[in-house]
PAGU-954819 format. One line per 8 residues: number of its first residue (from 1); for each residue x, y, z negated of C-alpha. Coordinates in pm, whole numbers, plus 50000, padded with zeros to 5 digits. Example, Ala and Ser with C-alpha at 12.3 -4.5 7.8 and 13.67 -1.06 7.14 Angstrom:
<rs>
1	51230,49550,49220 | 51367,49894,49286
</rs>
This chain:
<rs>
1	46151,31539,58550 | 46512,31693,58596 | 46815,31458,58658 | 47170,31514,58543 | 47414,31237,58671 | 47300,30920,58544 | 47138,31044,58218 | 46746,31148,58307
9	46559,31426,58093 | 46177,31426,57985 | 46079,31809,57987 | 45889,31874,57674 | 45559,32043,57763 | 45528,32389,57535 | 45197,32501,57407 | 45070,32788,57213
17	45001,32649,56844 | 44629,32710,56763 | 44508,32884,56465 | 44353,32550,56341 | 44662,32396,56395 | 44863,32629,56133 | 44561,32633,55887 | 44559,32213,55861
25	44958,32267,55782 | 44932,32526,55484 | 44829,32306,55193 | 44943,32497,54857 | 44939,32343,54554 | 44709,32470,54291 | 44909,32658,54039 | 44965,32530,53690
33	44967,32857,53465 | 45062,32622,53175 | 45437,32726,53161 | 45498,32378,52889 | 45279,32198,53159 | 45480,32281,53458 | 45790,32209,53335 | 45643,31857,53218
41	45512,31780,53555 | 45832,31883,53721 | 46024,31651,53483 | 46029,31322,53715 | 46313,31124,53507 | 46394,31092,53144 | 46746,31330,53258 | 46502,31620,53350
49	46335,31625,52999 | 46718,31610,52869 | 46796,31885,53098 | 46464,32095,52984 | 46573,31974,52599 | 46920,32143,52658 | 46748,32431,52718 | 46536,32486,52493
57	46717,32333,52167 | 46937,32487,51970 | 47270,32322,51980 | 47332,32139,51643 | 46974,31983,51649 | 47064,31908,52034 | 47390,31747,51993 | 47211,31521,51717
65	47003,31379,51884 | 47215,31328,52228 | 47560,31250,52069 | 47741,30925,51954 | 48025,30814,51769 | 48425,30911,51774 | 48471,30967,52158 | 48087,30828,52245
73	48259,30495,52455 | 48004,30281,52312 | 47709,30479,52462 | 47878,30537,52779 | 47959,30206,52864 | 47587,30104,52783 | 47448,30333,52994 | 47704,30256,53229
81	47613,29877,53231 | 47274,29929,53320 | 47368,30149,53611 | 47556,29888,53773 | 47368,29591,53743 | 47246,29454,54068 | 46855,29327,54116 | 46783,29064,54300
89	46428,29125,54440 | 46171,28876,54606 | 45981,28981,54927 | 45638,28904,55067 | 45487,28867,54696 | 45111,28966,54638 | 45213,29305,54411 | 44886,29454,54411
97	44787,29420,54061 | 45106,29405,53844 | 45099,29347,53480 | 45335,29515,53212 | 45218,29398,52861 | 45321,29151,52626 | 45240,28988,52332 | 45519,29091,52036
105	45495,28982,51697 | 45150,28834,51721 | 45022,29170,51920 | 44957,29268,52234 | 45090,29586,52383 | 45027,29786,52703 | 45427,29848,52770 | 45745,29630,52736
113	45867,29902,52478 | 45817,30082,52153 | 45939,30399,52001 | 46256,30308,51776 | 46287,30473,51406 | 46481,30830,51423 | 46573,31054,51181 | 46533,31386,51102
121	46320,31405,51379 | 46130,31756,51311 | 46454,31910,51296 | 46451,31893,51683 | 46079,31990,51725 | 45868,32075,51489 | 45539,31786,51576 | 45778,31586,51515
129	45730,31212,51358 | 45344,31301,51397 | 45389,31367,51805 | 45536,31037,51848 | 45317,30796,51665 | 45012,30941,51839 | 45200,30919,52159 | 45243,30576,52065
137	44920,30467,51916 | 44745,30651,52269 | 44987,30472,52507 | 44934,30100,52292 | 45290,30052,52207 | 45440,30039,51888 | 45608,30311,51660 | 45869,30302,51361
145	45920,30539,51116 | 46264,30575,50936 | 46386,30595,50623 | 46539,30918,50706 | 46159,31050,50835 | 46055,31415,50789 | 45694,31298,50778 | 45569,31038,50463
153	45431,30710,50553 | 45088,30817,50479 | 45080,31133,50725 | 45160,30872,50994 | 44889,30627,50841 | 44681,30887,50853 | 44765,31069,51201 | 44767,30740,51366
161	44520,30478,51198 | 44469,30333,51500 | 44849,30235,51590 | 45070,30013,51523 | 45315,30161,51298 | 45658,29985,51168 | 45830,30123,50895 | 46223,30120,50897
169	46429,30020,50577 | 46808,30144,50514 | 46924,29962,50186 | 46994,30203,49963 | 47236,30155,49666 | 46900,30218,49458 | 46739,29899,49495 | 46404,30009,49325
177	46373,30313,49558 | 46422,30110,49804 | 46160,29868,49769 | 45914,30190,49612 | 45913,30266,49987 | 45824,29879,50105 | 45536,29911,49870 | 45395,30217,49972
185	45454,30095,50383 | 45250,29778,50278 | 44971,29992,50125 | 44997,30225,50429 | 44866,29940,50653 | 45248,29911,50815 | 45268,29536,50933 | 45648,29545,50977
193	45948,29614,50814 | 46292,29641,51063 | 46592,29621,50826 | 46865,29847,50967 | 47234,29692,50905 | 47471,29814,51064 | 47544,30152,50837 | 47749,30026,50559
201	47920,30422,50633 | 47783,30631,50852 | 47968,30665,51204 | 48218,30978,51327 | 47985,31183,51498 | 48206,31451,51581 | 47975,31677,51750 | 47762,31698,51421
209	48098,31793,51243 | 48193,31994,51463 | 47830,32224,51440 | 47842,32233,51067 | 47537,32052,51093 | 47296,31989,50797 | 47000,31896,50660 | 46817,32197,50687
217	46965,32379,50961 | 47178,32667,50793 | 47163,32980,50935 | 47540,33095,51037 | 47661,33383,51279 | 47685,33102,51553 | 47330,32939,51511 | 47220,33333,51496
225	47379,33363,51863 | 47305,32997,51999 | 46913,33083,51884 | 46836,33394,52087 | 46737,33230,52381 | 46548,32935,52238 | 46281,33142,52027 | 46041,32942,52022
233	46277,32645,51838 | 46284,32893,51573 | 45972,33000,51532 | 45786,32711,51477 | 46117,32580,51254 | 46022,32923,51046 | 45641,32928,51066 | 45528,32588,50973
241	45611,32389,50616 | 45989,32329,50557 | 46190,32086,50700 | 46291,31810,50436 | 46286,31428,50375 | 45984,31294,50324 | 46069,30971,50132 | 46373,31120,49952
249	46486,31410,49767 | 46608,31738,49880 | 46937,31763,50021 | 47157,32045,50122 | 47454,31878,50264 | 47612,31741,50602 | 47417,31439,50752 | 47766,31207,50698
257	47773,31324,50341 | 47416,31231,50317 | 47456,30896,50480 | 47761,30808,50256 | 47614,30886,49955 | 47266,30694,49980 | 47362,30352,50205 | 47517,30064,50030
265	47806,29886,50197 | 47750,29611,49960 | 47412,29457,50151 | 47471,29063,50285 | 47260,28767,50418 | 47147,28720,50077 | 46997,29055,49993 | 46825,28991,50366
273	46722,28656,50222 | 46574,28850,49882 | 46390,29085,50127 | 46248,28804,50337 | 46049,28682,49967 | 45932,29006,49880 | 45801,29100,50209 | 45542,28940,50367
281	45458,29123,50684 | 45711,29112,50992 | 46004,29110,50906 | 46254,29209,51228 | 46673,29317,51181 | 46810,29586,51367 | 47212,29627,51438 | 47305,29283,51520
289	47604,29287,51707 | 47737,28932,51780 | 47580,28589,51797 | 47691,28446,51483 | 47488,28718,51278 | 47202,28698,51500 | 47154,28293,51419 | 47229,28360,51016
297	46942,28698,51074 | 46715,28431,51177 | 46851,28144,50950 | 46751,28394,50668 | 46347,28481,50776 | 46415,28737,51041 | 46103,28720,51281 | 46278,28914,51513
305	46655,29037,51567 | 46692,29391,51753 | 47074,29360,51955 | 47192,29721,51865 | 47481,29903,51813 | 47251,30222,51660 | 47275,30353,51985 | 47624,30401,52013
313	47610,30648,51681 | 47805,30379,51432 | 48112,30136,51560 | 48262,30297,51878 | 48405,30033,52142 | 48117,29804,52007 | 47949,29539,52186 | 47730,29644,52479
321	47339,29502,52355 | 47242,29461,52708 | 47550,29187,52770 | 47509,29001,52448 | 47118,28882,52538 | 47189,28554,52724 | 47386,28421,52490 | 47210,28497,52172
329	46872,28405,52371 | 47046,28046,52432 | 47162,28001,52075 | 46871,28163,51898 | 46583,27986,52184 | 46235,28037,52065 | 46318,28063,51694 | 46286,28428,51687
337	46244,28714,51920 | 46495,28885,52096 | 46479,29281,52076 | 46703,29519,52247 | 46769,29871,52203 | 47107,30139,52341 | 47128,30356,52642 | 46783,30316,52806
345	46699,30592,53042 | 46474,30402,53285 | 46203,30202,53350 | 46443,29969,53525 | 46695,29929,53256 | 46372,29800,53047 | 46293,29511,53332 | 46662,29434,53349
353	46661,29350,52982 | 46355,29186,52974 | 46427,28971,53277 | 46797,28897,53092 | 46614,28750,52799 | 46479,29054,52616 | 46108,28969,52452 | 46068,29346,52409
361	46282,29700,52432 | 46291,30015,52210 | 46386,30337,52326 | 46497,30644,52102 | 46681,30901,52278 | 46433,30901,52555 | 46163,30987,52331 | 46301,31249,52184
369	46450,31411,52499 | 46072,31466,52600 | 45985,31551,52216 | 46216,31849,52283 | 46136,31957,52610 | 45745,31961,52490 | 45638,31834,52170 | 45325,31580,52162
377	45291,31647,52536 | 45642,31598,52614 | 45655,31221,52453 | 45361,31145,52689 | 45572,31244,52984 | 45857,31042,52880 | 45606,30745,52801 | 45452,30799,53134
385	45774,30848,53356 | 45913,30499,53175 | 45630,30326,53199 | 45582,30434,53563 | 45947,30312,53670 | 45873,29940,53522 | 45537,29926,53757 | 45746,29996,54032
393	46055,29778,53955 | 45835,29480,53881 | 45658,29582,54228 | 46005,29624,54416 | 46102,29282,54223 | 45836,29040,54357 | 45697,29033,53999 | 45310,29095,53895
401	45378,29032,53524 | 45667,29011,53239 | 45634,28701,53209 | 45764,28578,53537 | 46114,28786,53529 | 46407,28578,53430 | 46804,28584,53493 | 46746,28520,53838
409	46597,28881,53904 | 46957,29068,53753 | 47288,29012,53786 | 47554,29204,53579 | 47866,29368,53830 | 48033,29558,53577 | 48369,29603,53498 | 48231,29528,53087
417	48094,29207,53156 | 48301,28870,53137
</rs>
């Protein structure tokens, strides 16, 4: 032992390292020669299946899917809301066995969340509507189809018997199409219907204007260019049956035109009301915005109201969903269930929402970030990466089931918030 002043120094004994030693140290991982498979199992967050998306979509299909309205405030600030609200966990809690599912609508589920309707949704992979109600059906979580599917209610019937599959509803100025569409959901076995109404026009998404997007893709000098490194988008877009509408006709135009000319800014409380008699399944609203509308949704025969502002893709500067819950949970109480969707890209923005009054959670965006980065395979992942993030919030929380979060586990710090 060597002294220097007052400070005293431990020599550290050397040794020669033993060839045992340096064996018990080189642990390789087995290689995955899957190329889909090890970028899947690299993705750890629903940003690293956007990231492989990016990649490997072309840009108008892309933007689609990740864009919002005018200058995309409304998404931003969601997102940004649930990225600075502050959890309040509880220590020493017996977390060894931790239970996410709940009972929705009469029905159990494995998960806190569903997949919400989308549109179009082959145009950004080609499994499309088909990869995500399996995914859904496997995982024991709900799925909706939209009006605007590229896959008919009976291929999802049929490719997922065994789910629980919703069918969306835009009110079209065709009334009798409209309802052609209920009817065939009903025979299809679909046990809900979500009304959608907050599309009496269909939002500036400026990105889609900007790409000269439509309904099919188009082939122009820049999709040409933007394609050559994302071959494989185009050759299952150009090797499997075309892209169209399933519940409509053909249509060659922008998306806004499309929107526009179909969607009828006329619909009130009382066609809601007319809806409510002729359908006797589940009947939930999606789009409600303030609290007024959400008691006159459930005045009317909603069984459920879905706080939404269509993922920031309609009003820009509209209501953050995520804020709105305790007050529409204190006016609405048990009457109804309380559904949230917008800007969920974590497990933990699920429990924040479900401990702020939230019955149950949709997500849309994060789906289809993993549908991109890997088809069927990729909505797993994104399933699977959610679903692992609310075991180990509720864990970190103090909480072994949904049932026991409440206000008192999340408190909101943003600069949104009143």
């Amino acid at each position: 032992m060597a002294q220097s002043g007052s400070r005293t120094r431990v020599k550290v004994k050397r040794r020669i390292p033993h060839i045992g030693d340096l064996a018990a140290l080189l642990k390789f991982r087995k290689p995955i020669f899957s190329a889909k498979k090890r970028r899947l199992t690299r993705a750890l967050t629903i940003y690293d299946l956007r990231a492989i998306a990016k990649r490997r979509t072309p840009q108008a299909p892309f933007d689609y899917t990740d864009g919002s309205a005018d200058q995309e405030i409304s998404l931003t600030r969601a997102r940004k809301t649930f990225e600075e609200i502050e959890f309040i966990p509880n220590v020493l809690r017996d977390v060894s066995k931790v239970d996410a599912s709940v009972t929705m609508l009469g029905r159990k589920h494995s998960l806190p969340f569903g997949i919400a309707p989308t549109g179009f949704t082959r145009m950004m992979q080609t499994e499309g509507e088909i990869a995500g109600c399996t995914a859904a059906a496997d995982a024991g979580i709900p799925y909706t189809l939209s009006t605007m599917g590229t896959r008919s209610i009976e291929d999802v019937a049929a490719a997922a018997p065994h789910g629980r599959n919703w069918f969306q509803l835009y009110m079209w100025k065709d009334r009798d199409r409209s309802m052609a569409l209920v009817d065939r959901a009903k025979a299809a076995g679909f046990d809900t219907l979500v009304l959608t109404v907050d599309v009496p026009v269909a939002g500036a998404r400026l990105r889609d204007v900007r790409n000269g997007m439509t309904i099919p893709p188009s082939l122009t000098s820049k999709t040409i260019l933007n394609a050559i490194p994302r071959p494989a988008w185009w050759l299952n877009f150009l090797t499997t049956d075309p892209l169209k509408f399933a519940s409509m006709d053909a249509w060659n135009g922008t998306v806004a035109e499309l929107l526009d000319s179909m969607f009828d800014p006329t619909v009130t409380f009382e066609d809601l009301k007319w809806i409510r008699k002729n359908w006797k399944g589940k009947l939930v609203v999606k789009g409600i915005q303030n609290v007024d509308d959400a008691v006159k949704s459930v005045s009317a025969g909603a069984d459920a109201i879905i706080l939404s502002n269509h993922g920031g893709r309609q009003l820009d500067r509209a209501p953050v969903p995520f804020l709105l819950l305790p007050e529409v949970r204190k006016k609405i109480g048990k009457k109804a269930e309380l559904h949230m969707d917008t800007g969920i890209m974590h497990g933990a923005d699920i429990v924040a929402a479900l401990a702020n009054g939230a019955n149950f959670t949709w997500i849309g965006r994060a789906y289809l970030y993993g549908l991109m980065a890997g088809g069927r395979d990729g909505v797993d992942r994104s399933i699977e990466i959610l679903s692992s993030q609310v075991y180990r919030t509720m864990k970190l929380l103090g909480v072994k089931s949904v049932s026991e979060l409440n206000p008192s586990h999340v408190r909101t710090i943003n600069r949104f918030a009143k």
